[in-house]
PDB file of N, CA, C and O in Angstrom:
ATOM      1  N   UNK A   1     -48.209  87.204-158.695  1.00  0.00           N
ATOM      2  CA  UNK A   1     -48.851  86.723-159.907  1.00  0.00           C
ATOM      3  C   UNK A   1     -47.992  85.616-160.500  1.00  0.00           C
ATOM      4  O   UNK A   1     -46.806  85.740-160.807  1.00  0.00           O
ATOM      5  N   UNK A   2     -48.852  84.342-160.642  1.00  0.00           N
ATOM      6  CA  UNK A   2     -47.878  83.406-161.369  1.00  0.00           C
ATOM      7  C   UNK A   2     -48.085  83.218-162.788  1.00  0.00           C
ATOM      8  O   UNK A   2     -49.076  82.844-163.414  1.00  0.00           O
ATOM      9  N   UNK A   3     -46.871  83.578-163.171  1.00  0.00           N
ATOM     10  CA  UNK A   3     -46.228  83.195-164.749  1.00  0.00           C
ATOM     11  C   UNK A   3     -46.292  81.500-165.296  1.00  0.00           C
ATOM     12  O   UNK A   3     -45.578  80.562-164.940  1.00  0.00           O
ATOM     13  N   UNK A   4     -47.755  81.532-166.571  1.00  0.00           N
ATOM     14  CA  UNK A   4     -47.737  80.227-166.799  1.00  0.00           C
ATOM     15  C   UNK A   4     -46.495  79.754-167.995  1.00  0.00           C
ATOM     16  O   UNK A   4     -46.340  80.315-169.079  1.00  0.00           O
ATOM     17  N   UNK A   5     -45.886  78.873-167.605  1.00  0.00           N
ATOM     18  CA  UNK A   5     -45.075  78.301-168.187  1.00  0.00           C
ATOM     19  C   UNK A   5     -45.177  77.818-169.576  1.00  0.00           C
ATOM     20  O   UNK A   5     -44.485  78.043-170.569  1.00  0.00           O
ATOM     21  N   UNK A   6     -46.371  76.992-169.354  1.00  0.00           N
ATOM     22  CA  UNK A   6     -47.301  76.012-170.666  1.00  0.00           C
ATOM     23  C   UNK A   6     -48.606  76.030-170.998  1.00  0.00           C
ATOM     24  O   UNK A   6     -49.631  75.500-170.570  1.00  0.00           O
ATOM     25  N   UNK A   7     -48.216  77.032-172.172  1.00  0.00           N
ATOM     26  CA  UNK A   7     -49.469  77.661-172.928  1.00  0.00           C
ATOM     27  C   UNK A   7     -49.895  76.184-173.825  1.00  0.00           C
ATOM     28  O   UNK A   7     -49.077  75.507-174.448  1.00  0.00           O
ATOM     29  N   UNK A   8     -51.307  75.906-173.716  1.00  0.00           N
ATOM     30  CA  UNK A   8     -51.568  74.930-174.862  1.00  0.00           C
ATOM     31  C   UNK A   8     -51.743  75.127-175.959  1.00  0.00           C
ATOM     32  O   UNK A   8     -52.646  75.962-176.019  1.00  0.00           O
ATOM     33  N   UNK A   9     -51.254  74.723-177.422  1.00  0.00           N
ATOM     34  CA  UNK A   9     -51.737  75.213-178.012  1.00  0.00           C
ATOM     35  C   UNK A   9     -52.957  74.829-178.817  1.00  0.00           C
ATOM     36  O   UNK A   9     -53.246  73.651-179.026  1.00  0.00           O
ATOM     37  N   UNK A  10     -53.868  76.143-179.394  1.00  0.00           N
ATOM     38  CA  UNK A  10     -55.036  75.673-179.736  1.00  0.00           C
ATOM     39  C   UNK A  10     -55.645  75.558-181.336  1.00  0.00           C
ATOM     40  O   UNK A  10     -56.813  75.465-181.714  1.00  0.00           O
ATOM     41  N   UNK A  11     -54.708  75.591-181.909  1.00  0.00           N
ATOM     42  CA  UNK A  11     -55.596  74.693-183.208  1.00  0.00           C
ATOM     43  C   UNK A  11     -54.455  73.605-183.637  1.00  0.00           C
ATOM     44  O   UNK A  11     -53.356  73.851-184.134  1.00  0.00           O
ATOM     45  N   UNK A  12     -55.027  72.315-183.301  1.00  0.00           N
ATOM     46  CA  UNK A  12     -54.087  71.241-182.697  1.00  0.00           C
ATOM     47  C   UNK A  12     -53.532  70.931-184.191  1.00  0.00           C
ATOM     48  O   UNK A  12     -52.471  70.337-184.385  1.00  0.00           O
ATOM     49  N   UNK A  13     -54.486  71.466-185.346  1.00  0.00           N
ATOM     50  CA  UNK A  13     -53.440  70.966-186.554  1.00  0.00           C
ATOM     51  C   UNK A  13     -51.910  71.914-186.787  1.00  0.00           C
ATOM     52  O   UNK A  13     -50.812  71.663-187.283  1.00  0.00           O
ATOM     53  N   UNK A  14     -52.235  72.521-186.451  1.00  0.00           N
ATOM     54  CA  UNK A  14     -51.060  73.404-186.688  1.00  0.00           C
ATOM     55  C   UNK A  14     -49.820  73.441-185.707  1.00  0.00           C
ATOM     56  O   UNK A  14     -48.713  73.808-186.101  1.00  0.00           O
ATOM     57  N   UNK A  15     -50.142  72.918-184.006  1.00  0.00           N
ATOM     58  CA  UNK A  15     -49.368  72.348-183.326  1.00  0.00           C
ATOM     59  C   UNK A  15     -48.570  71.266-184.051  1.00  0.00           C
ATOM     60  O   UNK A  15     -47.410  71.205-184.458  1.00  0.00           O
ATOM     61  N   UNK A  16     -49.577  70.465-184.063  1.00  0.00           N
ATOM     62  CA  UNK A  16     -48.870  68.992-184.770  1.00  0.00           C
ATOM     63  C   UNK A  16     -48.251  68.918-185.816  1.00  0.00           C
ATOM     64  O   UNK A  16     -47.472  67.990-186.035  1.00  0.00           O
ATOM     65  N   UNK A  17     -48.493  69.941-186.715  1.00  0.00           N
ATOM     66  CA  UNK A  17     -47.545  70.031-188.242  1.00  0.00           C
ATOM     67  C   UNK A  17     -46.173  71.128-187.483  1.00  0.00           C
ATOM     68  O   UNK A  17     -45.002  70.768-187.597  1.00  0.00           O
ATOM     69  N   UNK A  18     -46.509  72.336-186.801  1.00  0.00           N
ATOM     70  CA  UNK A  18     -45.185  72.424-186.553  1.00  0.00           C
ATOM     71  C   UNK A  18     -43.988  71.496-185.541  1.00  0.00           C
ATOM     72  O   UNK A  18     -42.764  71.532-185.660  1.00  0.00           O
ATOM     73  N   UNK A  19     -44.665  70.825-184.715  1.00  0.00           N
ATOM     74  CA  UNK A  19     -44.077  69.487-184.278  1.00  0.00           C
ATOM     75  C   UNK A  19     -43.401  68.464-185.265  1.00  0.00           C
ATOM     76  O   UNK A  19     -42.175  68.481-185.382  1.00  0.00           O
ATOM     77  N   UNK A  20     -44.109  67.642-185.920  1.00  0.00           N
ATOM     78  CA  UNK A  20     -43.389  67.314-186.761  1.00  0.00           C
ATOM     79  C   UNK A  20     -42.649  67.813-187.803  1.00  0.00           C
ATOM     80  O   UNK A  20     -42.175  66.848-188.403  1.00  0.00           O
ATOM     81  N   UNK A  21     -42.238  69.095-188.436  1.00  0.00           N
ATOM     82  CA  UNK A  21     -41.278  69.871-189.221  1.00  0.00           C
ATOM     83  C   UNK A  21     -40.727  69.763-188.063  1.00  0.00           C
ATOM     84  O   UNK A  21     -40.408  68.575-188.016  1.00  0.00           O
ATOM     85  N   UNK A  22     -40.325  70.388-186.826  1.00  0.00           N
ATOM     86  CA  UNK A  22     -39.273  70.684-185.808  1.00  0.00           C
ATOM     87  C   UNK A  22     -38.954  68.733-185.573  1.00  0.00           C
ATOM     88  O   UNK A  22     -37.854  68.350-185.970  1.00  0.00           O
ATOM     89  N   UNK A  23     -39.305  68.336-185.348  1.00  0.00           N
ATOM     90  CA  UNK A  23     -39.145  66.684-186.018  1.00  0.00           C
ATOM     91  C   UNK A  23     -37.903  66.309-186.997  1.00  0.00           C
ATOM     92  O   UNK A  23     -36.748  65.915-186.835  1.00  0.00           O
ATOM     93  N   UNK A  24     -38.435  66.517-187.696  1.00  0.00           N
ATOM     94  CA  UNK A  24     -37.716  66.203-189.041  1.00  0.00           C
ATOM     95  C   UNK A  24     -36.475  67.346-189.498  1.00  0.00           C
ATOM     96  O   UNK A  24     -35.554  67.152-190.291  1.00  0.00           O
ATOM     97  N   UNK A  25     -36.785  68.569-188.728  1.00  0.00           N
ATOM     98  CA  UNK A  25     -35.231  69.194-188.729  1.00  0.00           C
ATOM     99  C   UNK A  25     -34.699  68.639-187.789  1.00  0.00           C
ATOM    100  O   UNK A  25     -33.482  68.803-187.870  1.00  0.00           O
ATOM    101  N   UNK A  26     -35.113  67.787-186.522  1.00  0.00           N
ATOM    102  CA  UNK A  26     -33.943  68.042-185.519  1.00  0.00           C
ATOM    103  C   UNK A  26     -33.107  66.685-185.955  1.00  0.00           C
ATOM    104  O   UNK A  26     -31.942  66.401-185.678  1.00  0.00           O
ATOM    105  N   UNK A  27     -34.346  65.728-186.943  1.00  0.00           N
ATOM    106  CA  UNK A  27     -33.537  64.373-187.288  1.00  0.00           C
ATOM    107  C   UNK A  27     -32.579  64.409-188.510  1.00  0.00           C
ATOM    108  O   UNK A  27     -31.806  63.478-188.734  1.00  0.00           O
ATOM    109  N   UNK A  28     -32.666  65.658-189.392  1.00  0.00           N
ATOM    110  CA  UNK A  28     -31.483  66.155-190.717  1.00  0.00           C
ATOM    111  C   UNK A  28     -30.445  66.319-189.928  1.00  0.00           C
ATOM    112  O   UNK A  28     -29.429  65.634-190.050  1.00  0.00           O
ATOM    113  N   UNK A  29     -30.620  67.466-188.818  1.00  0.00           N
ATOM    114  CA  UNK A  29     -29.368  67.522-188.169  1.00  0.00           C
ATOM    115  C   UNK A  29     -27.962  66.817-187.389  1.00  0.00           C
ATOM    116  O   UNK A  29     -26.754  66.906-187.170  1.00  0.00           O
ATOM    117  N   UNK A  30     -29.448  65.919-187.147  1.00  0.00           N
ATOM    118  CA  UNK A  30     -28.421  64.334-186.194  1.00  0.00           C
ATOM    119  C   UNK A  30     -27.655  63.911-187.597  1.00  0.00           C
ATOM    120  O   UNK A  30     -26.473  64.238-187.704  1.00  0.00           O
ATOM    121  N   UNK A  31     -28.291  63.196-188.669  1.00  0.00           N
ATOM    122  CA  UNK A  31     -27.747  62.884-189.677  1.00  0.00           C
ATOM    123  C   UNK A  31     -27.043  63.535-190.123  1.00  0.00           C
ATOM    124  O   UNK A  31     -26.128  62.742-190.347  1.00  0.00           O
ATOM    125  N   UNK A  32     -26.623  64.726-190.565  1.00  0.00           N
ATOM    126  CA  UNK A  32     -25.769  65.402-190.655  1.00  0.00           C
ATOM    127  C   UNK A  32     -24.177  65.750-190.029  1.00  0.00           C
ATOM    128  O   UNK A  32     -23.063  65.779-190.552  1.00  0.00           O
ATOM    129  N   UNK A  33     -24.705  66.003-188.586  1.00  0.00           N
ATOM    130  CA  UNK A  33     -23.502  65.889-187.991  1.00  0.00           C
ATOM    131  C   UNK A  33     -22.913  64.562-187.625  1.00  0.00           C
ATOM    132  O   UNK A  33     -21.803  64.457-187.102  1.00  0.00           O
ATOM    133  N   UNK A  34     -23.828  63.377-187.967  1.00  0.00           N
ATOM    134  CA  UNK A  34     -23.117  61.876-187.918  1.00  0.00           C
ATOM    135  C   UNK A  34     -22.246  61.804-189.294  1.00  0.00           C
ATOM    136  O   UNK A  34     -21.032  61.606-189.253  1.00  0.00           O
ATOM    137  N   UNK A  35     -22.773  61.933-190.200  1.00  0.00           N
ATOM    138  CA  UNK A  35     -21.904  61.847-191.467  1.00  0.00           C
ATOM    139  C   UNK A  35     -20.684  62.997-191.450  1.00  0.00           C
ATOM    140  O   UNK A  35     -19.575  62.707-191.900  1.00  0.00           O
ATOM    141  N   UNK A  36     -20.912  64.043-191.014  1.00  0.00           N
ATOM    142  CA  UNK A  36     -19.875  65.202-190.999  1.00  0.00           C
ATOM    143  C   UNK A  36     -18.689  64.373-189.579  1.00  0.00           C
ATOM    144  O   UNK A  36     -17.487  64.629-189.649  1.00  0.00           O
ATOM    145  N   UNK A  37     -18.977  63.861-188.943  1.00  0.00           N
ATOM    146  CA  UNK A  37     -17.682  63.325-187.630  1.00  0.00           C
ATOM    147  C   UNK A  37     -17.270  61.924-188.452  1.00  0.00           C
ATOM    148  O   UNK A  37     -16.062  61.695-188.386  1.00  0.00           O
ATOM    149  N   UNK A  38     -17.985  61.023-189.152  1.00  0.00           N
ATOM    150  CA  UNK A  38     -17.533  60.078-189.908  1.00  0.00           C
ATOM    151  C   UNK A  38     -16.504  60.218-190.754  1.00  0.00           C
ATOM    152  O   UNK A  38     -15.461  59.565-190.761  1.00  0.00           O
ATOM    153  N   UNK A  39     -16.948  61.420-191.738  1.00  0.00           N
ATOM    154  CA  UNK A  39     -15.778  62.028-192.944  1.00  0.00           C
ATOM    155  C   UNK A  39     -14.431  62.194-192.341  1.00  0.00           C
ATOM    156  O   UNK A  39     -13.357  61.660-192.620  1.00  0.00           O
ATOM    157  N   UNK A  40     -14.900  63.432-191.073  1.00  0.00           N
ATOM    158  CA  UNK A  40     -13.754  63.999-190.529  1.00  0.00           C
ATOM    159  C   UNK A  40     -12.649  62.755-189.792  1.00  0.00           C
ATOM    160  O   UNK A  40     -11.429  62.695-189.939  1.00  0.00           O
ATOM    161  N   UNK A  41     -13.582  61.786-188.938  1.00  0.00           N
ATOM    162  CA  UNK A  41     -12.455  60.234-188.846  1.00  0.00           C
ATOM    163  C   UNK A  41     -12.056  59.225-190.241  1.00  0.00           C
ATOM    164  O   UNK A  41     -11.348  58.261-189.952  1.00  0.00           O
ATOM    165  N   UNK A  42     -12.276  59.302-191.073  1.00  0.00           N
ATOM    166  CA  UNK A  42     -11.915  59.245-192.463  1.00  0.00           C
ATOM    167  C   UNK A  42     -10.795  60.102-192.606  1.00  0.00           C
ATOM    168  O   UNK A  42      -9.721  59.559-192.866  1.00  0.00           O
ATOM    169  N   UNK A  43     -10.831  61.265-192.494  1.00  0.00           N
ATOM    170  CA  UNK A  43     -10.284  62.274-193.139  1.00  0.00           C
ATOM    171  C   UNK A  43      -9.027  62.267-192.099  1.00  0.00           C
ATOM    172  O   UNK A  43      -8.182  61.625-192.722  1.00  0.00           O
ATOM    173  N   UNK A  44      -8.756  62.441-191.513  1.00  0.00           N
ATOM    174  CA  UNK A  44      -7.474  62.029-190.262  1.00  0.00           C
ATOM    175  C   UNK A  44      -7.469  61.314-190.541  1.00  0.00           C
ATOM    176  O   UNK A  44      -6.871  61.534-191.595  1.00  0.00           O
ATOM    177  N   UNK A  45      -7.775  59.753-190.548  1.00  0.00           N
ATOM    178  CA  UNK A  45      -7.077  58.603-190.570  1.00  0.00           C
ATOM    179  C   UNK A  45      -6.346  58.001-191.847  1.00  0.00           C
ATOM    180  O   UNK A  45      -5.637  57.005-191.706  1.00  0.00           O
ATOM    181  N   UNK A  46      -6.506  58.577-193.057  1.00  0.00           N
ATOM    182  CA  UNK A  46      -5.721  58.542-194.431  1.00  0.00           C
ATOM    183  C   UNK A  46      -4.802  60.056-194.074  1.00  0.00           C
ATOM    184  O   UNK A  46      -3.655  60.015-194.521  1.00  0.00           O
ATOM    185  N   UNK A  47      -5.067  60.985-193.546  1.00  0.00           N
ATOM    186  CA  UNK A  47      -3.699  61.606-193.098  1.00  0.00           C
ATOM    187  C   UNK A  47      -2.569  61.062-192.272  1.00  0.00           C
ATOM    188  O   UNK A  47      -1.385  61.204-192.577  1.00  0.00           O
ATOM    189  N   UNK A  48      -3.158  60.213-190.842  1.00  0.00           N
ATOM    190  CA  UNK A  48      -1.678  59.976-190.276  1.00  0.00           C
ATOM    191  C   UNK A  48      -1.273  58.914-190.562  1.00  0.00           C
ATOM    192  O   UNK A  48      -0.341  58.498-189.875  1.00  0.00           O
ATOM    193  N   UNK A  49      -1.748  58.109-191.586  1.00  0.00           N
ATOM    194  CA  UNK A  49      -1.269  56.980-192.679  1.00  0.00           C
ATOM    195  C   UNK A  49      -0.364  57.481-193.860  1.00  0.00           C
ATOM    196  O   UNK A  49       0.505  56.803-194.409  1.00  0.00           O
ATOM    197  N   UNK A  50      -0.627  58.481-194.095  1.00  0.00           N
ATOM    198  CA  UNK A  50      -0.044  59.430-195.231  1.00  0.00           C
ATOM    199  C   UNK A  50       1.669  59.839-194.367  1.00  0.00           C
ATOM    200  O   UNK A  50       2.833  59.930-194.756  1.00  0.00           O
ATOM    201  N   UNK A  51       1.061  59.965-193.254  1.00  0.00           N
ATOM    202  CA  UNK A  51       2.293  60.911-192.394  1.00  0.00           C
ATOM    203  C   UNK A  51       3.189  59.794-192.039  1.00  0.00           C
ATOM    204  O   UNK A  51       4.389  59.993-192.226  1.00  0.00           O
ATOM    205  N   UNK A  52       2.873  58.813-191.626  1.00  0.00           N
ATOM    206  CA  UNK A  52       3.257  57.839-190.984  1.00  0.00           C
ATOM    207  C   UNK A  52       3.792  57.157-191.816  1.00  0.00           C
ATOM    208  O   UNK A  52       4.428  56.336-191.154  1.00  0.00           O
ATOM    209  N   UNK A  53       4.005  56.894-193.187  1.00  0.00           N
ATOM    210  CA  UNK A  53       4.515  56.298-194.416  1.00  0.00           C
ATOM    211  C   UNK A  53       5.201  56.934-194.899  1.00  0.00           C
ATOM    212  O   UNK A  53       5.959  56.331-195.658  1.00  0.00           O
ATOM    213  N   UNK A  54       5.433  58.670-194.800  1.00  0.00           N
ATOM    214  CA  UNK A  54       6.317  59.431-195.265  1.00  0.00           C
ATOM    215  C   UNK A  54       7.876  59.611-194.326  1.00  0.00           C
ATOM    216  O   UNK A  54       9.031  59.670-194.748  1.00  0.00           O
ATOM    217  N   UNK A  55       7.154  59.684-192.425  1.00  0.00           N
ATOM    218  CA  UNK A  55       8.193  58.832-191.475  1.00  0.00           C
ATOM    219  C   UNK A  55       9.106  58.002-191.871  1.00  0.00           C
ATOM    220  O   UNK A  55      10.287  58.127-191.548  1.00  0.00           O
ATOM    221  N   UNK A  56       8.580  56.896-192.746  1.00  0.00           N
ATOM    222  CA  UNK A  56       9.482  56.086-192.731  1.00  0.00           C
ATOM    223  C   UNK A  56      10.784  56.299-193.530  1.00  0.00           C
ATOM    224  O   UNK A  56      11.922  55.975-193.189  1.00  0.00           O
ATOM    225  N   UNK A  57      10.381  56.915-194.668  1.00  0.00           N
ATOM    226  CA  UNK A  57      11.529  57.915-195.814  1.00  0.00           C
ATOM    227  C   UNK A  57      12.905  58.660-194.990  1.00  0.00           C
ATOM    228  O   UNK A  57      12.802  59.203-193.890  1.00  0.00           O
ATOM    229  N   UNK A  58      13.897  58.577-195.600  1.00  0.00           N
ATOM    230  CA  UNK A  58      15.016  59.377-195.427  1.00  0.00           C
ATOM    231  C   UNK A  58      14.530  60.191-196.027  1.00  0.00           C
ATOM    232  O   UNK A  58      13.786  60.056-196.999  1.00  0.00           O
ATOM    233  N   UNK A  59      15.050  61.587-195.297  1.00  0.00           N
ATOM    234  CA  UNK A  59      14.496  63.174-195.205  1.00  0.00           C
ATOM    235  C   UNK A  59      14.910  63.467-196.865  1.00  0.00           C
ATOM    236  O   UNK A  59      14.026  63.956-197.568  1.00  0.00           O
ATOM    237  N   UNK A  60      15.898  63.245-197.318  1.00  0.00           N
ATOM    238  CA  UNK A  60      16.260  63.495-198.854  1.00  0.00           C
ATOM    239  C   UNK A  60      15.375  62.676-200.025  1.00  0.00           C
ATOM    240  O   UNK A  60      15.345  63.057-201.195  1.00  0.00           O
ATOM    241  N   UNK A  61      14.669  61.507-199.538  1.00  0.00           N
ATOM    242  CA  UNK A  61      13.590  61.164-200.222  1.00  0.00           C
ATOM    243  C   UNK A  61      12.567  61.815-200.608  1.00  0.00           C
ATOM    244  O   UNK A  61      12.146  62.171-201.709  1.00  0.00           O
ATOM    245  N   UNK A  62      12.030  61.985-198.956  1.00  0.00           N
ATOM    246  CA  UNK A  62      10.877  62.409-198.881  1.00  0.00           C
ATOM    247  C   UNK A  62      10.960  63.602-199.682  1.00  0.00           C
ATOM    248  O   UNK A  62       9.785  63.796-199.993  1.00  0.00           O
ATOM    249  N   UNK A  63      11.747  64.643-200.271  1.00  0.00           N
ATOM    250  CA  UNK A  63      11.675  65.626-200.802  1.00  0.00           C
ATOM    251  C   UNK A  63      11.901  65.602-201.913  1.00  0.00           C
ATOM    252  O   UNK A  63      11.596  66.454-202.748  1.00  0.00           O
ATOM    253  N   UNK A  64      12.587  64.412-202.100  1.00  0.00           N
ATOM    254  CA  UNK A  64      12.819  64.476-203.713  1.00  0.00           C
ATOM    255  C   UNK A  64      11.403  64.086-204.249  1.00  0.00           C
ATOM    256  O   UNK A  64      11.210  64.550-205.372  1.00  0.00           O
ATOM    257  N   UNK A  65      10.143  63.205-203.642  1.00  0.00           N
ATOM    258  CA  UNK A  65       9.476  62.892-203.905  1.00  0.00           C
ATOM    259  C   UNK A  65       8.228  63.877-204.042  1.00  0.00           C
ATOM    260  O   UNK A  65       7.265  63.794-204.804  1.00  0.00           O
ATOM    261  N   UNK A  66       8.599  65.041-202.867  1.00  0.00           N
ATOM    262  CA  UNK A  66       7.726  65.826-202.672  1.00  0.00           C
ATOM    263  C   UNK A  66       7.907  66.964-204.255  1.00  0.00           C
ATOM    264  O   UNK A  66       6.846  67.382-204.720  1.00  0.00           O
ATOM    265  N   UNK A  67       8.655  67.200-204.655  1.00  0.00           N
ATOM    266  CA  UNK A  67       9.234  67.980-205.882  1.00  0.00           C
ATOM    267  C   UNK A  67       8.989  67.156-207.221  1.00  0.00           C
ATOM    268  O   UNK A  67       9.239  67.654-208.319  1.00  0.00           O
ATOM    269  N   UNK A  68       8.472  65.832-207.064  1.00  0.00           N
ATOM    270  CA  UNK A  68       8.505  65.124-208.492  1.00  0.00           C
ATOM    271  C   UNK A  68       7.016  64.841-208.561  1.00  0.00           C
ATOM    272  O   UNK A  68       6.465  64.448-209.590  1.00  0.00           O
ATOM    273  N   UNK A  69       6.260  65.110-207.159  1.00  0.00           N
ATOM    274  CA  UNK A  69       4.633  65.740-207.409  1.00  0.00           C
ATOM    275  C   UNK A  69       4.116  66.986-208.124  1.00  0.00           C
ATOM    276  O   UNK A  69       4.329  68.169-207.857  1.00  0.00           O
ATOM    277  N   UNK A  70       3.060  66.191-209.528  1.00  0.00           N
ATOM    278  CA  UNK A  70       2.672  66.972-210.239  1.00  0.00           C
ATOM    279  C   UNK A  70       1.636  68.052-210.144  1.00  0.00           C
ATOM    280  O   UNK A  70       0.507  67.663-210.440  1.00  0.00           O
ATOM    281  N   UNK A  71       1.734  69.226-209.826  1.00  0.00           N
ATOM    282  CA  UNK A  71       0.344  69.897-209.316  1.00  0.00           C
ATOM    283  C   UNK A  71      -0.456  69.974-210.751  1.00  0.00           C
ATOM    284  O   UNK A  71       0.233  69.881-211.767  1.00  0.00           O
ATOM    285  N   UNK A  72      -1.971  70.150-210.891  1.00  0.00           N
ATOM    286  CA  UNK A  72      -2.498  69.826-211.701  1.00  0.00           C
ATOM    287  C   UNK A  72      -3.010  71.411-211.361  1.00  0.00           C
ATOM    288  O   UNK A  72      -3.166  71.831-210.214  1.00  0.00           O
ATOM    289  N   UNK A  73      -3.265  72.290-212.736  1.00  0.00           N
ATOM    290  CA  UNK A  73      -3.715  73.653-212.866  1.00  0.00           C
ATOM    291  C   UNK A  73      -5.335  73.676-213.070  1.00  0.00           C
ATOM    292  O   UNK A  73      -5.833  73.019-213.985  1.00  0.00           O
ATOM    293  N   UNK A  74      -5.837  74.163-212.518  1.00  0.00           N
ATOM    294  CA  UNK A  74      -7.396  74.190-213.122  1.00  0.00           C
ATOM    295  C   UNK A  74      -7.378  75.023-214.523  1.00  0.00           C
ATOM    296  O   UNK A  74      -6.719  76.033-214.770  1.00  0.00           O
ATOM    297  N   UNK A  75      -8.407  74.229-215.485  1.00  0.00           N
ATOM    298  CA  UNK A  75      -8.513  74.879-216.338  1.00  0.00           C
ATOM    299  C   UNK A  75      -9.757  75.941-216.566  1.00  0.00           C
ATOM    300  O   UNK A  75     -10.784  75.765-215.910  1.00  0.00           O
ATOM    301  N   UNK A  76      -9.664  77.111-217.550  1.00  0.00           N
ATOM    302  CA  UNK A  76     -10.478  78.326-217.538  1.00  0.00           C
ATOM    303  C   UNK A  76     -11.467  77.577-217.886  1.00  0.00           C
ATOM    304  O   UNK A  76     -11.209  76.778-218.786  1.00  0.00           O
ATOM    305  N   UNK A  77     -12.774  77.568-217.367  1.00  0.00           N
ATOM    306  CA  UNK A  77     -14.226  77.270-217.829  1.00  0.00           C
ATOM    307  C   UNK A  77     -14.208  77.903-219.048  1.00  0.00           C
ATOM    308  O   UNK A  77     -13.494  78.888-219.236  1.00  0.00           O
ATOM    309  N   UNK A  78     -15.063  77.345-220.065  1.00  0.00           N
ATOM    310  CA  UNK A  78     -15.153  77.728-221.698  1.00  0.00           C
ATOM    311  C   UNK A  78     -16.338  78.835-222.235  1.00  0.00           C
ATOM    312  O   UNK A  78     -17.449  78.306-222.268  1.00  0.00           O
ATOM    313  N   UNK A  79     -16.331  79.698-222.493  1.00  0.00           N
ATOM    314  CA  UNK A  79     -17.132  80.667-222.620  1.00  0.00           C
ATOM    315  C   UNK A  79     -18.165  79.994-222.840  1.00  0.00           C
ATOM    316  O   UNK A  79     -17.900  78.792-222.811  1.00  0.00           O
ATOM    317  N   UNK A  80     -19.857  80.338-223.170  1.00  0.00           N
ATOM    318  CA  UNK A  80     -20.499  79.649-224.007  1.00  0.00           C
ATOM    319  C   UNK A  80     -21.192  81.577-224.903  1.00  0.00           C
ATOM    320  O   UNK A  80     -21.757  82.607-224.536  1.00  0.00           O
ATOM    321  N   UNK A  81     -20.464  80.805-226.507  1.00  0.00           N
ATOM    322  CA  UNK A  81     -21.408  81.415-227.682  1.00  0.00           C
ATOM    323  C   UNK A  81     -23.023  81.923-227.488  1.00  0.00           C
ATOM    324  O   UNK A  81     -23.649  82.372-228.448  1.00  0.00           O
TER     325      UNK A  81
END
């Protein structure tokens, strides 16, 4: 007995609307993961610029500098009345 592969489907509006939604998710996704590998080469490349500029420092710099960075505290969100 042969197993059909490709069922047609038969109420062609409803083919065609789930075609195009599966469409238009598979094209969010491309966009998505293009902007998400963009950031991430962004995001490395102001790091080993960061790294690579701190290289250049004598080791007693670099730390004195690292210790005269201000960490900034988040503040408590404000109740609301």
């Amino acid at each position: 007995m042969d197993a059909d592969m490709y069922l047609p489907c038969q109420p062609y509006w409803l083919c065609r609307s789930l075609m195009l939604t599966f469409y238009v998710v598979v094209a969010c996704v491309v966009v998505w993961m293009i902007i998400l590998v963009i950031r991430e080469y962004i995001r490395i490349k102001n790091r080993t610029k960061y790294v690579q500029e701190r290289r250049k420092l004598h080791y007693k710099e670099r730390h004195r500098l690292k210790s005269e960075r201000v960490i900034k505290r988040s503040r408590r969100p404000r109740r609301r009345r």
